[in-house]
N, C-alpha and C positions, 0 to 999 in steps of 0.2 A: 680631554680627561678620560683616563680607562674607565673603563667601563668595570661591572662585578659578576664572577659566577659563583649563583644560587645553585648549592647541591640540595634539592628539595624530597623529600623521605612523602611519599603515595602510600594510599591501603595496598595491602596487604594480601584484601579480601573484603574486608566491608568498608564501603566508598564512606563510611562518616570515619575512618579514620584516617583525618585529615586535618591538620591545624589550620586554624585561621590565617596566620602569619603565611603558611604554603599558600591559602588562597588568594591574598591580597598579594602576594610576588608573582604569583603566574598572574595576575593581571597588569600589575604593572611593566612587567620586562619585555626585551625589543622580541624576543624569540626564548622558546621552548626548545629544547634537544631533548628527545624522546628516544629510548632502545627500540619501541616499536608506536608509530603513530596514530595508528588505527586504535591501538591499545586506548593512547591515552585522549585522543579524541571524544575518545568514549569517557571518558575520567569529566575532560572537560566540556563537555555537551549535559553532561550531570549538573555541573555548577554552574553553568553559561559564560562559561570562558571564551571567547575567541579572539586567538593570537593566533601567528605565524609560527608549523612546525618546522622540524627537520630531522631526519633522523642519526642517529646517532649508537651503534651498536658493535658489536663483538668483530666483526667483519672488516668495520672502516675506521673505528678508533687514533688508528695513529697518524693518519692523514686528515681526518677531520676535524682531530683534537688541533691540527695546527689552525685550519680554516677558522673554527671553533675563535682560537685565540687571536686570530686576525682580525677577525668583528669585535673582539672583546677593546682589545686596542685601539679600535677607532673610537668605543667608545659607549659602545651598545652593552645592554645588561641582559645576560643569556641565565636561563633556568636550566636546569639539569634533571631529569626524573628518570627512571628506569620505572621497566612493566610493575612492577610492586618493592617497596620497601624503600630503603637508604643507597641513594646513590653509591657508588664505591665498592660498597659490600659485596664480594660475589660476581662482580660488575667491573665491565670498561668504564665508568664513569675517576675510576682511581687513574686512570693514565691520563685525561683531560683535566683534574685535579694538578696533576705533577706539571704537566704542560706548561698551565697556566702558574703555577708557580715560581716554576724554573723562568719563566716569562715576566715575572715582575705583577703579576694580574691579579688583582684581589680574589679570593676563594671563601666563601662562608656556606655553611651548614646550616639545614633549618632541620630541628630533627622533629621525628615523629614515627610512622610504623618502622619495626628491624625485626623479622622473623626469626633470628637467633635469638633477640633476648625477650620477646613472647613466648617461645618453645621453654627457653630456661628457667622462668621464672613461672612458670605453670606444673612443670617437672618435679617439682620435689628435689632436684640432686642440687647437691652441695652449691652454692653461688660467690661465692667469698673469693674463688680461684678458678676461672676456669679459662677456656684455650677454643679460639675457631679455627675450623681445618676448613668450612666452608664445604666443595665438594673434592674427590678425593681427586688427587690427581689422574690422567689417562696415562702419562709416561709410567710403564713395569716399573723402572728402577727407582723415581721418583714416589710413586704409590707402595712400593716395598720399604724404604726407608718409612715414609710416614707412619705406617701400619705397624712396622715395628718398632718405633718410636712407645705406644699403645701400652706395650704390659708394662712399662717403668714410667707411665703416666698418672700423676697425684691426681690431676685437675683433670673437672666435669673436662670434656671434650663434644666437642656440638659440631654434625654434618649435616649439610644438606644432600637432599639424595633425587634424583626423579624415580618416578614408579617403576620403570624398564628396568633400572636399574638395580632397585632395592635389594633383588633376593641377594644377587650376587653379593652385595657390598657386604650384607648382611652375616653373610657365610665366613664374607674377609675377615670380617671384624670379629667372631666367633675363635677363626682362628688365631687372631692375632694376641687378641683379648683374653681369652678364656671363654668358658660355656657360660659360668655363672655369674659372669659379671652385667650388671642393671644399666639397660637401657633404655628408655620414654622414647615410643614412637611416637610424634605432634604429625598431623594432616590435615591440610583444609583450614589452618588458622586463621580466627574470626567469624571464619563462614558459618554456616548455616549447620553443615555436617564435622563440624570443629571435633578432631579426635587428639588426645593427648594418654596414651597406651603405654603403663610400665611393665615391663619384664626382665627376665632375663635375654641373652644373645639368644642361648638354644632355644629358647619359649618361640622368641619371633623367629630364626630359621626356619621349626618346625608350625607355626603360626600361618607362614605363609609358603609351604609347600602345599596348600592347601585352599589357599587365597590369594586373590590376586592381586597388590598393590594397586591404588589408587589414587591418584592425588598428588602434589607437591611433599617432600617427606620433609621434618627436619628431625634428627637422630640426636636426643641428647643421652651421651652415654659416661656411664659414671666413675671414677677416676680411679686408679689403681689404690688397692689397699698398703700406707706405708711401713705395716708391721707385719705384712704376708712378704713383701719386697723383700725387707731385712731377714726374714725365716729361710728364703730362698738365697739369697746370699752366703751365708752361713750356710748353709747346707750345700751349696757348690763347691765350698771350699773345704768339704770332707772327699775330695776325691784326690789330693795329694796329704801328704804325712807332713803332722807337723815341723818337722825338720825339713824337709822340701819347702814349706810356708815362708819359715824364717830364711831360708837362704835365699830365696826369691826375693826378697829383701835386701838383703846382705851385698846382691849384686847388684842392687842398684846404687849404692853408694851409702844405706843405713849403718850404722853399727850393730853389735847385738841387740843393744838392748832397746833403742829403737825399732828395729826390725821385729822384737818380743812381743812389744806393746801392739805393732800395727799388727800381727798376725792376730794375737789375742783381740784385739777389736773387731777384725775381720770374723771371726768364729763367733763373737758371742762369748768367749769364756775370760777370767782372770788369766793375769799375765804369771802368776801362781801355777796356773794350769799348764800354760804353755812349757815354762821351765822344767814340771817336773816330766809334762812327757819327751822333753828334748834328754833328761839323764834316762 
């Protein structure tokens, strides 16, 4: 019989946030896969767990997700946990996921701590729609599209960030974003030193020209305005004539009066308008 892997969700930061259901599966399963073992030794010497680890991280993923599913298949029930949070998330544990799916192998989720939607739901910004970028990418051209993705984005957007990293990303996102657009800086969630910080982009820029980041970051930043969007819009399209607008049209295969109307939408104004600045 296959066996099943437990994607099991660890604190965060404070070791009680842990469900009971995580604690009765890492006792029961043949083996533990940990992103770092020392980490979670420590986790489990808390609770007096002891099982067989092994590690399981950024490095060896693809070759140990196979081994991983090799044991699962004969029949053994493997736990999954990364240094804090929701397997998957942020995390090699999504390629051991697929693995084992594409393999026929049962996969269940136990949920419990996720440092994105602790950050978000402490934040105040909007929660009805929002978007995880996680951390940003290191490819230029890959991290340019996403960032410019940013000013024509409705929805809260949530990054993780490490501290080395902060000022710059901060600066990115300034530029990409705008000065004035609200950001909640969250650090240290759970802990002891728990900070959950709103401003603006320029606030924290210049915030931390001055300071030094510390801590794990998670950046929830708040989603583009969709009535500044549509002002900007319209307002781009006063740098040709409306006779230029309509025929731009025209050549795509509209009629006039088609063409009228989508111009007239495009502007903001009646198609009244349009007509009479085209006589």
């Amino acid at each position: 019989m296959t066996g099943t892997l437990y994607l099991c969700a660890t604190p965060i930061g404070n070791l009680q946030d842990i469900t009971l259901r995580v604690l009765d599966t890492l006792k029961e399963v043949d083996l533990i896969a940990a992103e770092d073992t020392r980490n979670t030794l420590g986790l489990l010497n808390h609770y007096g767990i002891k099982k067989p680890l092994t590690s399981y991280h950024e490095h060896n993923k693809y070759e140990k997700a196979q081994e991983l599913a090799d044991r699962l298949l004969k029949g053994e029930n493997i736990a999954l946990v990364t240094d804090a949070g929701t397997p998957a998330i942020s995390d090699p544990g999504e390629v051991l996921a697929a693995v084992c799916i594409e393999r026929g192998i049962r996969v269940t989720s136990l949920p419990g701590a996720c440092a994105l939607i602790t950050a978000l739901t402490m934040s105040g910004m909007p929660a009805r729609r929002f978007c995880f970028e996680g951390f940003l990418p290191t490819d230029k051209k890959e991290r340019s599209h996403v960032l410019g993705q940013l000013k024509t984005e409705e929805r809260t957007v949530i990054f993780y960030e490490a501290p080395h990293h902060l000022k710059t990303t901060l600066k990115e996102l300034q530029e990409a974003a705008g000065p004035d657009r609200k950001v909640t800086l969250c650090r240290e969630l759970t802990k002891r030193f728990e900070e959950a910080v709103p401003m603006t982009l320029q606030e924290a820029v210049e915030y931390y020209k001055e300071k030094d980041p510390r801590g794990e970051y998670v950046l929830v930043l708040e989603g583009a305005d969709r009535e500044q969007i549509r002002a900007q819009e319209q307002e781009s399209w006063q740098e040709i004539s409306v006779a230029e607008h309509v025929a731009l049209y025209e050549r795509q295969g509209m009629d006039r009066k088609e063409a009228m109307k989508k111009a007239a939408a495009d502007r903001g104004v009646s198609k009244r308008d349009i007509y009479r600045a085209l006589l």
